[in-house]
N, C-alpha and C positions, 0 to 999 in steps of 0.2 A: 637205419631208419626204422621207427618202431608203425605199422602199418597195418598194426593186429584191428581188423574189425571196419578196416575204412572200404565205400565202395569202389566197383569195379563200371570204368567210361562202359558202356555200350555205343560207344561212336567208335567203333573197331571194326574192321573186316578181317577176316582170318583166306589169304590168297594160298596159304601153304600147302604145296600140292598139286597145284593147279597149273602149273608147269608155266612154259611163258620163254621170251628169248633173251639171252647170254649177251648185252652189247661188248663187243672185244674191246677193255680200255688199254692197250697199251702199257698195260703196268707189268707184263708177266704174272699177273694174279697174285704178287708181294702184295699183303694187307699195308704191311707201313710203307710204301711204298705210295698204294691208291693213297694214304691218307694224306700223305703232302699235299695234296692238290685238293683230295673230296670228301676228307672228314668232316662231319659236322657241319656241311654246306649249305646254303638255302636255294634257290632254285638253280637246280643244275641242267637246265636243258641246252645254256649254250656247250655243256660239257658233253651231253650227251648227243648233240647232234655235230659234234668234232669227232667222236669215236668210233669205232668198224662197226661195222652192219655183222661182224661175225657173229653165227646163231648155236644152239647148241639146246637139245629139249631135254628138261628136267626130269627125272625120273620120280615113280611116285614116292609119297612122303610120310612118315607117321612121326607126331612128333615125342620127343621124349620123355617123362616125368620130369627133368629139369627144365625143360623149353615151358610144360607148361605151368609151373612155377615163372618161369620168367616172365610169361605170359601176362599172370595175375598180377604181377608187380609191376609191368606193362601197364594194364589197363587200369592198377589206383595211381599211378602218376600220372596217367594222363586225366584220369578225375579228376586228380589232385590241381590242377591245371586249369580244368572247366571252371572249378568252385573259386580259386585266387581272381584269375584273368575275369571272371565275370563283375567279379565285386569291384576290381582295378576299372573295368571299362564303365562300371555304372558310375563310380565317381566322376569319371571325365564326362558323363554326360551321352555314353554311346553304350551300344549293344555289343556284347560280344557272340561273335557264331565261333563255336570250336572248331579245330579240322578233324578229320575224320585219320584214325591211325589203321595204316594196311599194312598186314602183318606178311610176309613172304620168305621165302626160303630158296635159295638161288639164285633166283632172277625175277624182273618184274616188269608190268608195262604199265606204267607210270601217263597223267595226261603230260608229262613233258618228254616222252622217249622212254624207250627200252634199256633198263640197266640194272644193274648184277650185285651180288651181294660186296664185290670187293670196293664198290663205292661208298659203303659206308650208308648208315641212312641219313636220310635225306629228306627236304620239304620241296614239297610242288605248289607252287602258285597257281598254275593252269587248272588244279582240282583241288587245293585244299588240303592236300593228304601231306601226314607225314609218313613215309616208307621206314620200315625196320626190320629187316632181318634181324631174329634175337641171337642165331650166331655170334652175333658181334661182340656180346657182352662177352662171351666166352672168350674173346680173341684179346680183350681189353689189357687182361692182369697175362696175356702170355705175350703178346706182339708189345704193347708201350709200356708194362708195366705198372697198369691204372686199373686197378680193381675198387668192391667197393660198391656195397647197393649206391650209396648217393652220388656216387659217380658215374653210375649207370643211369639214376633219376637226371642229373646235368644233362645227360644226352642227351635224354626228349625232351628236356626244357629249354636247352638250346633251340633245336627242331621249332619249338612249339611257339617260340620266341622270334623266329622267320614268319609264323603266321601273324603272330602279331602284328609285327613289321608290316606285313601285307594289308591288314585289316586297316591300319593307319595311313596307310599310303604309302610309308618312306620305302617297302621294296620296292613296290611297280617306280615311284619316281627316280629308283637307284636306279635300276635295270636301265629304264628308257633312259640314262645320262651317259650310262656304260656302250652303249650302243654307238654314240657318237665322239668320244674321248680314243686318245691314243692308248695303247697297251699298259702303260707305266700309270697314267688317272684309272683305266679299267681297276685295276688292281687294290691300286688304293681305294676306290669306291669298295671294290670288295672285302677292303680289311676292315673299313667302317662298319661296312652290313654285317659280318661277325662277330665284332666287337659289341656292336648294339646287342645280336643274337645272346651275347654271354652276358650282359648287363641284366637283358630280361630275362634271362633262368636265373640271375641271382635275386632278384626282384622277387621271381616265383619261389624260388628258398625264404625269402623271409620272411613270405607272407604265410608257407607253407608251414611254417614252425610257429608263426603267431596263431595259425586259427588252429594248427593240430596238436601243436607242439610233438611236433616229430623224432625231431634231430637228436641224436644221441650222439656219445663221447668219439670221435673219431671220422665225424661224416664230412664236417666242413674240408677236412684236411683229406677225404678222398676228392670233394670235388676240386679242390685247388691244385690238388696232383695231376689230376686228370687234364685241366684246365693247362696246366704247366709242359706237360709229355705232346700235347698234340699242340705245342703255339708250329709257327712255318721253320721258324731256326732250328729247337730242337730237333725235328724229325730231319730238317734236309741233312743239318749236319748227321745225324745218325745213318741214315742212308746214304751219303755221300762224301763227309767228308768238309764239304763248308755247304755255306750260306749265301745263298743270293736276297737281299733285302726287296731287290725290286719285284722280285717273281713272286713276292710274298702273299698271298691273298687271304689269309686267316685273322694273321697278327701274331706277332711274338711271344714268346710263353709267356716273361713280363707284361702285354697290355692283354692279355687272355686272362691271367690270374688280374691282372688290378681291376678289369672291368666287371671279374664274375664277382670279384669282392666287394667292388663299389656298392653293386647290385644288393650281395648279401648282407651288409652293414647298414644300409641306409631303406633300401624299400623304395627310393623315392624315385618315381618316373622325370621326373621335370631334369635328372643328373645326368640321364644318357642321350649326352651331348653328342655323340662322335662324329656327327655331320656339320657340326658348327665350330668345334676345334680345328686347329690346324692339325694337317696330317704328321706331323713334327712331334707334336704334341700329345700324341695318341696314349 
C-alpha cells in the first residue's frame, strides 16, 4: 500500500507499558491455536468471561523502531477508516462515531474483561475500542503464513467493521439472539457476524483505493490470503488434523475470501446480506 503522506487517526491510546492482567485462555499460549476460536473476533466478552482469572504483571516496556513504524501504519488505516465509513454513513443518512484504537502489549483491561495478546485483537462493544497488540503483525507471516502491509490493513478493517456492525445495530441484535439459541444457532450467528466483519473491510478496500488510490500490484492477493489462512477449516485442520463444521464460528476460508471480495469488488453495502441468506448458503 502506497501510504506516503496520508494522515495519522489521533483516536488512539497507546496502553504499552502499563502493564494490566494475563486472562489464562486455555490455549497453552499456541498463537494458531487461540486463533481457531479468537482471531479477528468481534466482541469477545462472552470469551472472556469463560476463561481463568489467571494473572501475571507485565514488565515494563519500550517499544521498538519497527513497532513504531507499525504504529504509524496503525494509525493511517485507522484514518483511512474514519474518512471511507464517514462518507459511507452520510450516504445512508446517519453519523458515523469512530472507535477509538488502544494500542497494548501483553495484556489488557478491556470494558469487556481482561485479555492477553494471544487473543488476537479484538473489538469491544461495551467501550468502542478496538484492542491490538502490534506483536501480531509480526506473528502473521511466521504462525499462518499471511504477511503483507494490506493484509495487516484487513485486520483493522475487519476490527473496524465489528464497529460498524455495532453502530447499526446488527451486533447488539446478534448478541441478544445468541444469548437465547442453542450452541449450534450461537455459532452460526457467529459465522454471520464475521462474515459481515469481512464484507465491510472489503467495502473499506474499495472505497480506500477509490479516494486514495492506494493499492498496489500484490495487496489484494495478500488480503485474500490472509482472508483464506484464518477461515475455521483451515486452522482447525492445521492444528488438529480435521474439521468440525459446527464448532465453526468465523467461516470457512471459501465464505471469508468470497465475502472480503464481494466487499472488494463491489463497494456496495445493500450486498452484505449474511443475515438474510441461508446459513447453507453462506
Amino acid at each position: 500500500m502506497n501510504l506516503s503522506g496520508r494522515r495519522r487517526s489521533t483516536n488512539v491510546e497507546d496502553r504499552r507499558g502499563k502493564g494490566g492482567k494475563i486472562a489464562g485462555i486455555g490455549f497453552g499460549g499456541a498463537i494458531v491455536a487461540a486463533l481457531i476460536a479468537l482471531i479477528l473476533g468481534g466482541d469477545p466478552s462472552e470469551v472472556i468471561q469463560q476463561i481463568g482469572s489467571q494473572t501475571t504483571e507485565t514488565s515494563e516496556y519500550t517499544p521498538t523502531e519497527q513497532e513504531e513504524q507499525l504504529r504509524e501504519f496503525a494509525e493511517q488505516i485507522l484514518a483511512s477508516t474514519e474518512d471511507v465509513w464517514t462518507a459511507q454513513f452520510k450516504k445512508m443518512g446517519k453519523t458515523y462515531t469512530p472507535p477509538k484504537m488502544v494500542l497494548f502489549h501483553g495484556s489488557v483491561q478491556s470494558g469487556c474483561g481482561s485479555a492477553s495478546s494471544s487473543m488476537g485483537p479484538f473489538y469491544c462493544s461495551a467501550d468502542q475500542c478496538v484492542y491490538l497488540d502490534l506483536d501480531f503483525f509480526n506473528e502473521m507471516p511466521k504462525s499462518l503464513g499471511a504477511g503483507g502491509d494490506f493484509a495487516y490493513a484487513y485486520v483493522i478493517a475487519h476490527e473496524v467493521g465489528h464497529h460498524v456492525e455495532h453502530l447499526l445495530g446488527v451486533l447488539g441484535e446478534a448478541h441478544s439472539k445468541m444469548s437465547r439459541v442453542s450452541e449450534k444457532e450461537k455459532n452460526q450467528i457467529s459465522v454471520r457476524i464475521e462474515l459481515l466483519a469481512d464484507f465491510y473491510a472489503g467495502v473499506w478496500g474499495y472505497y480506500e483505493n477509490q479516494m486514495f488510490g492506494s493499492l498496489e500490484d500484490g495487496d489484494l492477493e495478500e488480503a485474500v490470503n490472509a482472508a483464506q489462512k484464518i477461515g475455521d477449516d483451515y486452522l482447525q485442520k492445521n492444528a488438529r488434523g480435521y474439521a468440525t463444521p459446527e464448532s465453526f464460528t468465523h467461516g470457512t476460508s471459501e465464505q471469508r475470501v468470497r465475502w472480503l471480495k464481494k466487499g472488494l469488488t463491489t463497494g456496495d453495502m445493500s450486498k452484505g446480506d449474511t443475515f438474510t441468506l441461508p446459513y447453507s448458503s453462506l
